[in-house]
DOMARKE-721656 format. One record per residue (C-alpha): residue in one letter; x, y, z. Coordinates in steps of 0.05 Angstrom, whole numbers, plus 5000, padded with zeros to 4 digits. Layout:
BEGIN
MILO  A  X  Y  Z
...
END
This chain:
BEGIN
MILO  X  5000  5000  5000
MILO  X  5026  5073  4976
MILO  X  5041  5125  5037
MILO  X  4995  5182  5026
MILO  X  5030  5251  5024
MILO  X  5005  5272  5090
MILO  X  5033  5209  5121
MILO  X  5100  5218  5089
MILO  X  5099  5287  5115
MILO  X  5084  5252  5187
MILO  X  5142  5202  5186
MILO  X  5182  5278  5191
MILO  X  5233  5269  5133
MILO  X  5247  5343  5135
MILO  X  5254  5354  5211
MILO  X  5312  5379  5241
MILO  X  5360  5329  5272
MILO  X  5395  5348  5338
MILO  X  5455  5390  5335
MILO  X  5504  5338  5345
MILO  X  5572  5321  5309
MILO  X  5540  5255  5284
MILO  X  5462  5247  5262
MILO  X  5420  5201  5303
MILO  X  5373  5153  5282
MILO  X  5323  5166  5222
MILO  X  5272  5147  5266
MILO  X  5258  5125  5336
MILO  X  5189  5094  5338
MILO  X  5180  5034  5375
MILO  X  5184  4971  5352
MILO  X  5170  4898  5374
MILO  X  5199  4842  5352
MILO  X  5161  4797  5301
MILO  X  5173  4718  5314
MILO  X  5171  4687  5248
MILO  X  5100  4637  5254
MILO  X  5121  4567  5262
MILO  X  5088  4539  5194
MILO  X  5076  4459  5204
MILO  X  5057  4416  5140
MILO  X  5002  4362  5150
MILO  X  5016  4289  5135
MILO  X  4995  4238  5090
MILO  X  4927  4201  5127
MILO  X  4957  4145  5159
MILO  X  4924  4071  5187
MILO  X  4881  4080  5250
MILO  X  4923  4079  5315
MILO  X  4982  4091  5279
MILO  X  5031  4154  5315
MILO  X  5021  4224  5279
MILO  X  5087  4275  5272
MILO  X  5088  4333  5255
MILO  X  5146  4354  5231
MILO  X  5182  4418  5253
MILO  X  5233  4462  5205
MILO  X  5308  4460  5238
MILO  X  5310  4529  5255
MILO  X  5255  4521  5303
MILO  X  5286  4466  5333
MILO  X  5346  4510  5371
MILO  X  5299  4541  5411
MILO  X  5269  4478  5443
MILO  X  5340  4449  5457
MILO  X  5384  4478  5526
MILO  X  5446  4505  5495
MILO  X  5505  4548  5527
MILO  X  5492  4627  5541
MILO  X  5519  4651  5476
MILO  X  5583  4696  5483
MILO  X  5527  4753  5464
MILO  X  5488  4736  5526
MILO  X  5549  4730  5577
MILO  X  5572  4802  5549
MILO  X  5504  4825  5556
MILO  X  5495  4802  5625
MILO  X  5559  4833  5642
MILO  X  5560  4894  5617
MILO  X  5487  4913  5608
MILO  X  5461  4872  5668
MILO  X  5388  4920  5666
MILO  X  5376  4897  5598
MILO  X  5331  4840  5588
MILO  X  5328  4785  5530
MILO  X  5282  4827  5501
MILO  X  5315  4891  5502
MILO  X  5370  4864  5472
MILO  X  5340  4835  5416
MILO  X  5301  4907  5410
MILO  X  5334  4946  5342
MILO  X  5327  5005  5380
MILO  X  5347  5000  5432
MILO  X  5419  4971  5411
MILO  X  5427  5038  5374
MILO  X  5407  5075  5432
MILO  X  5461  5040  5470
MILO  X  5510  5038  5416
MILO  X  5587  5062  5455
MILO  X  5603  5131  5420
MILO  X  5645  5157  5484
MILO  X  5724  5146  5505
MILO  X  5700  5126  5580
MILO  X  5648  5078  5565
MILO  X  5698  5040  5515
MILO  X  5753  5040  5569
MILO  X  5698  5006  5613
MILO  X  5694  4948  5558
MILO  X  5759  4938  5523
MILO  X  5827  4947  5548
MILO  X  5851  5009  5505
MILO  X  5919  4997  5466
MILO  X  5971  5063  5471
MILO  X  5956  5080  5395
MILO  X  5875  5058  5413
MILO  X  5871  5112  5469
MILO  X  5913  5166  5434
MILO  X  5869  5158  5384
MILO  X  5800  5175  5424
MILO  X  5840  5223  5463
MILO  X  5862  5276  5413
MILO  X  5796  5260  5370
MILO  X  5836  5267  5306
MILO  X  5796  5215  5257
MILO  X  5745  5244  5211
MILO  X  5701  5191  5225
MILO  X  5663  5196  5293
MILO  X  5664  5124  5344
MILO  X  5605  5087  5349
MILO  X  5590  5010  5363
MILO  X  5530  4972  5372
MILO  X  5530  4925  5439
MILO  X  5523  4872  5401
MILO  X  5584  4879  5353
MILO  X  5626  4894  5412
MILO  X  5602  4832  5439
MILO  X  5644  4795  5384
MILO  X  5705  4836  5403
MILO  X  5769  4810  5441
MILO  X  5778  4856  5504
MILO  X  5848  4843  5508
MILO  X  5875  4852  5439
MILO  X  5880  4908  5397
MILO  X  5897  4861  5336
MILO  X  5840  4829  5330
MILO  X  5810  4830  5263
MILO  X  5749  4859  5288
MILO  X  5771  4902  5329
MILO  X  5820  4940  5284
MILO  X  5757  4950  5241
MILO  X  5712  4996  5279
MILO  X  5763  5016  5343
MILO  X  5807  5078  5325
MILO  X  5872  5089  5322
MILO  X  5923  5141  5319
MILO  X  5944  5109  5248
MILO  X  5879  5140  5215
MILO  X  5909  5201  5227
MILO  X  5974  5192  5178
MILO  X  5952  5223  5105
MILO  X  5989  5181  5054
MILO  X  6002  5195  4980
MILO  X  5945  5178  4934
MILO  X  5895  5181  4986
MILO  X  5848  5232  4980
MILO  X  5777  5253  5027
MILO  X  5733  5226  4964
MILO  X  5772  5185  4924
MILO  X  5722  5155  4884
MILO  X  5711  5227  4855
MILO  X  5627  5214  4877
MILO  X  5613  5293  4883
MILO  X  5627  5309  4815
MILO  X  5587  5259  4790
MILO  X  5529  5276  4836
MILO  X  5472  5320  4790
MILO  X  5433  5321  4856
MILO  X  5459  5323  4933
MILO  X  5468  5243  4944
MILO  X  5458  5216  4878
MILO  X  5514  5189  4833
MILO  X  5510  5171  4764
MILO  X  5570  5138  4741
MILO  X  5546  5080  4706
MILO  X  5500  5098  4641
MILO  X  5441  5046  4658
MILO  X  5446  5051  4741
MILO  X  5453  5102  4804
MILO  X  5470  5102  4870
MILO  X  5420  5143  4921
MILO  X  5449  5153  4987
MILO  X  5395  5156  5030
MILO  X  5425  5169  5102
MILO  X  5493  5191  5131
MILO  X  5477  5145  5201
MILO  X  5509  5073  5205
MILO  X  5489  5044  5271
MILO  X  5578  5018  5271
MILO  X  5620  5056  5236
MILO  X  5668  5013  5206
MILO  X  5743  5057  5205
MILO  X  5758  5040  5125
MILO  X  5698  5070  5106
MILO  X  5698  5098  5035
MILO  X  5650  5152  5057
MILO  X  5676  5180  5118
MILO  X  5678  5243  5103
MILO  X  5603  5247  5096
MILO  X  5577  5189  5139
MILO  X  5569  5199  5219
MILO  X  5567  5278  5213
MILO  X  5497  5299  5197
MILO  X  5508  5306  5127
MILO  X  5459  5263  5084
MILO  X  5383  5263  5109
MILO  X  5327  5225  5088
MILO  X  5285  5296  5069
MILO  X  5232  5284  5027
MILO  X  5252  5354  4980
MILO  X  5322  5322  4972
MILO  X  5291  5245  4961
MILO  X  5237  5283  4911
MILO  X  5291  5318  4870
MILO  X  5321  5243  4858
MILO  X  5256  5213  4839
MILO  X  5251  5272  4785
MILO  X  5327  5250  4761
MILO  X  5314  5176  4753
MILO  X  5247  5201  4725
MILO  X  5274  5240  4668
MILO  X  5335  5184  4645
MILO  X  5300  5120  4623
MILO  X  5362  5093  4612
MILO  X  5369  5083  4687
MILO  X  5344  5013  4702
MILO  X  5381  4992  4764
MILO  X  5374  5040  4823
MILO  X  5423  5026  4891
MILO  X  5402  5054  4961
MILO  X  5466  5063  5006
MILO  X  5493  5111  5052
MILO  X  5512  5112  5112
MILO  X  5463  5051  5122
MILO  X  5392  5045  5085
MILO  X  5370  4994  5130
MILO  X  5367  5047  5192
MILO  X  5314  5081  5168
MILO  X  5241  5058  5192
MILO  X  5212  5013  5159
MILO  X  5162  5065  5146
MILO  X  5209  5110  5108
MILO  X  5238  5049  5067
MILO  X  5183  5027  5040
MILO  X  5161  5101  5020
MILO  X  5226  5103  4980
MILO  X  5213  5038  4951
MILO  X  5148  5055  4930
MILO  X  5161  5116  4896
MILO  X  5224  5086  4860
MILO  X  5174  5025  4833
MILO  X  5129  5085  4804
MILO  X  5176  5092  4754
MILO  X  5167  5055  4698
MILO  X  5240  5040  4675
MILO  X  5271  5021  4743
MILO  X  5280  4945  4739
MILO  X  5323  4924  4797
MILO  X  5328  4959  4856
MILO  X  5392  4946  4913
MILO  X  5403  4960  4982
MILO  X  5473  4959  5005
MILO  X  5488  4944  5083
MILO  X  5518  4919  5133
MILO  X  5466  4911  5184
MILO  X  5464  4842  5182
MILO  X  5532  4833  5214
MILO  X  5536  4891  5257
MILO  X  5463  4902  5284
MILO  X  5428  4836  5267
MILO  X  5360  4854  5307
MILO  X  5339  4899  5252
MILO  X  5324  4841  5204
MILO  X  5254  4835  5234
MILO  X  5195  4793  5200
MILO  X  5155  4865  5194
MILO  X  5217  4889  5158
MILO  X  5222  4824  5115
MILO  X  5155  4823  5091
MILO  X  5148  4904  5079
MILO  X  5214  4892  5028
MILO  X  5186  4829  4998
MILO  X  5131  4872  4974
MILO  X  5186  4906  4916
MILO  X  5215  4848  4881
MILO  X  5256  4846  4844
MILO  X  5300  4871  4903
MILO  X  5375  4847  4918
MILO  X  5414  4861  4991
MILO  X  5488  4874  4984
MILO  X  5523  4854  5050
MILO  X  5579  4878  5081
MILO  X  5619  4830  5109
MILO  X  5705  4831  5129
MILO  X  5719  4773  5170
MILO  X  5684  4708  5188
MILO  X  5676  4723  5258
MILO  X  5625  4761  5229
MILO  X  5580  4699  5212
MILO  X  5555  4692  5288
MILO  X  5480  4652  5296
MILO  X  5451  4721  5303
MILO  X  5478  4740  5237
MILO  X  5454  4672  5203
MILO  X  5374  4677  5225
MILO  X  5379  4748  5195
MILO  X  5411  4723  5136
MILO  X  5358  4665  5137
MILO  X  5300  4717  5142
MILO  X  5321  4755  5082
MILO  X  5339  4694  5027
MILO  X  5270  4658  5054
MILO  X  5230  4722  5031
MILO  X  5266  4706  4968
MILO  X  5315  4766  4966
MILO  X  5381  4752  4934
MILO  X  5440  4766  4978
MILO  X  5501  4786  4960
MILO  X  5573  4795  4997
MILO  X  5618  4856  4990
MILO  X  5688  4848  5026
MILO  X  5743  4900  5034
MILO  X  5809  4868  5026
MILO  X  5839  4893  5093
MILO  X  5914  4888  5128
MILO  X  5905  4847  5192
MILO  X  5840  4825  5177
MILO  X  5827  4791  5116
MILO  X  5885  4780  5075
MILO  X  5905  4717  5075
MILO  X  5874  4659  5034
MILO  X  5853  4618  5101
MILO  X  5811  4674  5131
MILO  X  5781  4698  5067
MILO  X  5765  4625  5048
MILO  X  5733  4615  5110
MILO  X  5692  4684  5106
MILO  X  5669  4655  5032
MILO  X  5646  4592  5064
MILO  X  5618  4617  5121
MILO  X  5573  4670  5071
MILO  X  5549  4611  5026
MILO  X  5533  4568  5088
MILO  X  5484  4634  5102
MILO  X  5468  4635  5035
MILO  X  5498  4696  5020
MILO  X  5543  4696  4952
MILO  X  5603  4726  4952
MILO  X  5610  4782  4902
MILO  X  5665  4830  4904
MILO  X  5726  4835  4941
MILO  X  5751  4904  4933
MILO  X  5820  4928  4940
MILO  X  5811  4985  4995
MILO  X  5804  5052  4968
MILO  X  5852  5101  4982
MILO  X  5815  5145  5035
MILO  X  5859  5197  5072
MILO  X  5889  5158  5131
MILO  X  5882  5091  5097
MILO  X  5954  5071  5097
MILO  X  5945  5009  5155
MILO  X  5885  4981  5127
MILO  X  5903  4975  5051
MILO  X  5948  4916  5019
MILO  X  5984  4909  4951
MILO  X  5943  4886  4903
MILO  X  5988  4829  4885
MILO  X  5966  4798  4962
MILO  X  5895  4805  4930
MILO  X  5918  4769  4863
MILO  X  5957  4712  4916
MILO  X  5890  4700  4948
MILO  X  5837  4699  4885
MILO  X  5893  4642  4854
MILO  X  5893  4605  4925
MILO  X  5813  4607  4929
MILO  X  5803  4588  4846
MILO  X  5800  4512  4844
MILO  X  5811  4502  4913
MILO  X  5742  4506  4926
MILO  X  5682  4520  4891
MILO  X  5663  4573  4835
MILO  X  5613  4604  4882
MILO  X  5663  4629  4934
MILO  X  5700  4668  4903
MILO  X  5690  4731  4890
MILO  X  5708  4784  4829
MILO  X  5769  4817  4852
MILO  X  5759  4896  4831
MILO  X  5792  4959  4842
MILO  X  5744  5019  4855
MILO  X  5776  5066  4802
MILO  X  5802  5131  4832
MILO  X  5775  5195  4791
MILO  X  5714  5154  4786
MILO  X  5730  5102  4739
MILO  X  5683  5050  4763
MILO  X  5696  4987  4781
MILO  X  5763  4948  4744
MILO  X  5755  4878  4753
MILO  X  5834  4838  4772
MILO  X  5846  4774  4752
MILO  X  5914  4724  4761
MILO  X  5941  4712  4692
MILO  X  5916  4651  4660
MILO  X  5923  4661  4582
MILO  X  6000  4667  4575
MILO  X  5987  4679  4501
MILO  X  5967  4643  4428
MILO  X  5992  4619  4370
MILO  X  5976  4589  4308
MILO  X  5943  4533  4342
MILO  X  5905  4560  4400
MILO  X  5916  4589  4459
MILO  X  5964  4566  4516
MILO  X  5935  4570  4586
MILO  X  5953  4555  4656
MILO  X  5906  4525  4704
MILO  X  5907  4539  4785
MILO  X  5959  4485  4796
MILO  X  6007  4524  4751
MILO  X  6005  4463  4701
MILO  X  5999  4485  4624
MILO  X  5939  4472  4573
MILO  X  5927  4488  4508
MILO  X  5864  4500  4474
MILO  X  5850  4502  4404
MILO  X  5825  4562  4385
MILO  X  5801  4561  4306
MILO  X  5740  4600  4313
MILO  X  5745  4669  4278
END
């Protein structure tokens, strides 16, 4: 059902957000959580007397069996001993509680020298804020954790390097309206908030995202309507930010709506990594509101497979059984991802989700980027370790983010080593040599 205009104007896209040096939430209505219905098929008649089951799908079955506090619920108990099951699993409520502060941190992690000078003299672009959960997954004790290097700050973010530039991707040139980008001839991208509810420290946007920048205003959202409106050769339309997925479901499926009121827009995309930092939001209400705009595809955001916690699977679960595609993004990162073991893990752990891995990008060169980013030959090691070690499906297109906004240049190891006469001569993963007859032209 369409949003009339007076209830758009009600969900208050154009209100003022408070005067802080990051935006809150695009809206804090209350929400409670959905259970998905337990759905049980009837069997065959069978002879008198004879038992009846009924059977039960798997992922009901967990919640019948006694299993061991997860590490979620210790840390919860420990460090947010008021909140109840309930709370917890409240959206809201972990973004109200998200740590944004030096002394609440220190009261959860023990703070590394280059960690603590970091908070200290505040010089990062990119304002601190993690969800309870997420920091649930964190190691206390060491700063060199791949999780923690990924949304903790350090004094490292601070060191400009050459090449690396506030907005790399050249995006504002290329924007005809605030927080659209055409690059690509057939598709845009429409950021539709600058809030994450974790913001992750190699963010490609951080010198927008977390700073009050980008709103959901319905004059701004309006104006990029009009755009896609008036260039039918846009078919493919991407919602990002910040996060998409933090605005009410109210708001979303306003934007949704209006973007399936034009006639041209085929597929529509929602990029985010709310499934692996702030699980709770994948609610059933949420699920079924988006599984009213098919064709509709979720790209994920994903760096290590730490990442693929039970939380993070029933969310992942919620979206593919609504049948929405899923898709993996993964930043190539120093200390995180980049070796072949982890990132073949991380593949495994997506498809076992059923979330396909997509791209693995080499990490643009934000300003203060220097720790975070790898050569691009340890990217080109780790697609020819994963490429017929393990299956097609895990493993991902390799790309490079052009800088000057060049799009997206797909990398691949060398496997033609060149032709003759006869063919072609190739090498396969094992590094032996083939030859194919190529006659054809």
């Amino acid at each position: 059902m369409l949003i009339t205009t007076q209830a758009v104007d009600e969900l208050a896209f154009t209100s003022a957000l408070p005067p802080e040096e990051e935006d809150e939430p695009p809206s804090t209505a209350q929400l409670t959580p959905v259970l998905a219905p337990l759905r049980v098929s009837m069997p065959a008649p069978t002879p008198s007397g004879a038992p009846i089951f009924f059977p039960v799908p798997s992922n009901h079955l967990t919640h019948l069996k006694k299993t061991v506090p997860s590490r979620s619920c210790r840390f919860r108990k420990r460090f947010f001993p008021d909140a109840s099951v309930k709370l917890w699993n409240n959206w809201h409520w972990q973004v109200a509680q998200r740590v944004r502060t030096p002394e609440k941190l220190r009261s959860i992690l023990h703070l590394s020298a280059q960690e603590e000078a970091a908070l200290t003299d505040a010089t990062s672009a990119l304002p601190l804020a993690i969800t309870p959960y997420y920091l649930s997954l964190l190691d206390p004790d060491n700063p060199n954790q791949p999780l923690r290097r990924t949304v903790v700050p350090t004094v490292l973010e601070s060191q400009r390097s050459k090449g690396e530039a506030d907005d790399p991707l050249d995006e504002a040139r290329q924007s005809p309206i605030p927080g659209l980008v055409h690059r690509y001839p057939d598709r845009v991208l429409l950021l539709l908030t600058s809030f994450c509810s974790t913001y992750c420290r190699y963010c490609t946007r951080s010198r927008v995202v977390g700073h009050n920048s980008i709103h959901p205003g319905r004059q701004r959202l309006e104006a990029a309507f009009a755009y896609i409106a008036a260039h039918p050769e846009i078919r493919d339309v991407l919602l990002s930010g910040g996060d998409p997925l933090l605005l009410s479901d109210e708001q979303l499926n306003w934007v949704l709506s209006r973007l399936r009121r034009v006639p041209h827009v085929e597929i529509i995309r929602i990029g985010s990594k709310v499934p692996a930092v702030l699980p709770q939001r994948i609610t059933s209400a949420l699920v079924r509101m988006l599984h009213k705009h098919h064709p509709l595809m979720l790209s994920l955001h994903f760096a290590h497979p730490d990442e693929c916690t039970p939380e993070t699977s029933k969310a992942c679960a919620r979206l593919a059984d609504a049948g929405i595609p899923l898709g993996s993004q993964t930043v190539l990162l120093a200390g995180v991802n980049d070796d072949a073991s982890t990132m073949a893990k991380l593949m495994h752990g997506l498809l076992k989700m059923r979330v396909r891995p997509y791209y693995l990008y080499q990490c643009d060169p934000i300003s203060g980027s220097v720790h975070f980013r790898t050569p691009v030959d340890k990217g080109l090691d780790i697609l020819r370790a994963l490429r017929g070690h393990t299956s097609g499906y895990a493993v991902p297109t390799y790309v490079i983010d052009a800088p000057g906004g060049g799009g997206k240049i797909p990398l691949m190891p060398e496997s033609v080593l060149g032709r003759d006469t006869d063919g072609l001569a190739l090498r396969n993963y094992e590094g032996g040599l083939y030859h194919y007859p190529d006659f054809c032209r």
